[in-house]
N, C-alpha and C positions, 0 to 999 in steps of 0.2 A: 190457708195462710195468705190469705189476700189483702193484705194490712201493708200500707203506700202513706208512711207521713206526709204534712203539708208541707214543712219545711221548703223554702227557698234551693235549697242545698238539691233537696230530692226533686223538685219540680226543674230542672236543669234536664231537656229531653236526652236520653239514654242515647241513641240514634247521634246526638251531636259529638258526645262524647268518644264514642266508638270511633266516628268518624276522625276527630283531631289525632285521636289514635292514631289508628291507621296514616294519618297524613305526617306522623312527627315518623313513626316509625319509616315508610319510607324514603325522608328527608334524612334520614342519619344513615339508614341503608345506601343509599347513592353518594354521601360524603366519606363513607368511613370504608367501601368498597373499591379496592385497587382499580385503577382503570385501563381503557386498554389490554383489555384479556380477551383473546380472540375464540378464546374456550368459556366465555361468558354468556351466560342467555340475553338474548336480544328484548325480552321481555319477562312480565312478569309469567304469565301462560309455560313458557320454557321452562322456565326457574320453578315452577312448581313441579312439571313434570318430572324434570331430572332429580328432583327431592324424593317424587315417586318413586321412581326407577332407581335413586337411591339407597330410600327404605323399604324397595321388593325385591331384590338381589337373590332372596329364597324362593322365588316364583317367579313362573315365562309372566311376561307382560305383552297384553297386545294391543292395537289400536283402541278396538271396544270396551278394553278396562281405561283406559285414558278418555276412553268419550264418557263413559260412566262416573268415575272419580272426580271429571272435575265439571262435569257437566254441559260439554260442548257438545254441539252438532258433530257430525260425521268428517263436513268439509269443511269446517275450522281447525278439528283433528288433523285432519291429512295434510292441510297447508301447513301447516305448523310442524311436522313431524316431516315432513319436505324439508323446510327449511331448514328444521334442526339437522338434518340428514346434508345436508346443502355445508352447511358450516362445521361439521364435524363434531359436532355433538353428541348425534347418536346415531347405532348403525342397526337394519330391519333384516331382520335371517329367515329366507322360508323355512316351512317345517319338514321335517319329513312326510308326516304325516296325512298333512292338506298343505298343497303350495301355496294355497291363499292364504294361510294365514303367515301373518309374519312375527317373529316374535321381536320386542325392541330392547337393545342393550346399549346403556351408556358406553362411548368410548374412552378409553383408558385414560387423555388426555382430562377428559370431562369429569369421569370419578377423581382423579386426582383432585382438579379445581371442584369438584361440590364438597371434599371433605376441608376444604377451606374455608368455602362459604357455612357449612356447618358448625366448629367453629366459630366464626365466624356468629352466625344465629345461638350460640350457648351464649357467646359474651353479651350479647343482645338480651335475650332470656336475663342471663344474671341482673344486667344493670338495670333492666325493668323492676325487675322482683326484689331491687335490694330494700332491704327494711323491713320485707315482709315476714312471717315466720311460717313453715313448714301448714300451720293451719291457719295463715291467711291464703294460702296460697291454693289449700285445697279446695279451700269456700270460695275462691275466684273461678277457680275451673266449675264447680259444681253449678254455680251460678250462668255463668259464660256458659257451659251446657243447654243450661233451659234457655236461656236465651236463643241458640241454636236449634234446639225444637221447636220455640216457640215459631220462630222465624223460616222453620222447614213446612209448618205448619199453615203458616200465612202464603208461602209461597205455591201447595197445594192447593189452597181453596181458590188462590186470582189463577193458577194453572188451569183448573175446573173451570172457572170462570168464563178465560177465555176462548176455553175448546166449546163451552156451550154458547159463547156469542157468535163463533165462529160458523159451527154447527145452525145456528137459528138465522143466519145470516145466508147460508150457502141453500135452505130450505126455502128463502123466501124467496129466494133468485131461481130456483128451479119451479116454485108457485107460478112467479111471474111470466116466466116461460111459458108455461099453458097455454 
């Protein structure tokens, strides 16, 4: 099914469109979002988290499913989860079981304000999708899926990419060394 009209319409690169995306949506998000909420994420990184921690409330969370999920280093993790911890966002419980690990729970203050902001993202949701029908909407996800393979995809091979430039790069330095 590799079939891509000529059309004007369809040669409009994907990538840009996405992108104005993303850039209207956050523009309405910052206008239509109360301000001055001290229980507010200071960024976007927070704000995703605490979505997590949102929609994980049936399972302990810990640092390493949060460097996993959203794909960060270790010590962007931790400054972040600092800070949140700093502002009252969220609070770290050791376990019984190993004190190193911690497990992370939204504060009471913070669940309150994400079930606003969610909300909050339904009305978002809705006025995107108005006009659509239940199977325009499915073919959007289903499409928007591949797209995200496609794109997890590409992100593998330049990942490979660069561990093997990295690699042929740190061989020739220890060559040179001889």
């Amino acid at each position: 099914m590799e079939e891509r009209a000529g059309t004007e319409e369809n040669q409009r690169r994907i990538s840009f469109t996405l992108r104005a995306i993303h850039n209207q949506i956050k523009a309405i998000v910052r206008k239509s979002l109360p301000k001055n909420n001290h229980l507010a994420p200071q960024s976007q990184l927070q704000g995703g988290i605490l979505g997590f921690l949102y929609h994980s409330k049936d399972r302990p969370v810990y640092q390493k499913d949060i460097e996993k999920e959203f794909d960060i280093s270790r010590a962007t993790a931790t400054n972040t989860l600092q800070v949140m911890e700093k502002n009252g966002l969220i609070v770290r419980k050791c376990q019984d079981k190993d004190a190193r690990l911690k497990r992370i729970f939204m504060t009471p203050g913070a669940e309150a304000n994400h079930m606003k902001v969610e909300a909050h993202m339904q009305m978002m949701d809705d006025g995107m999708l108005r006009g659509m029908t239940d199977e325009d909407i499915q073919e959007l996800n289903r499409l928007l899926g591949i797209i995200m393979t496609n794109l997890d995809g590409m992100r593998s091979e330049f990942d490979k990419e660069d561990e093997d430039s990295e690699f042929k790069e740190k061989s020739r330095k220890e060559v040179s060394l001889c």
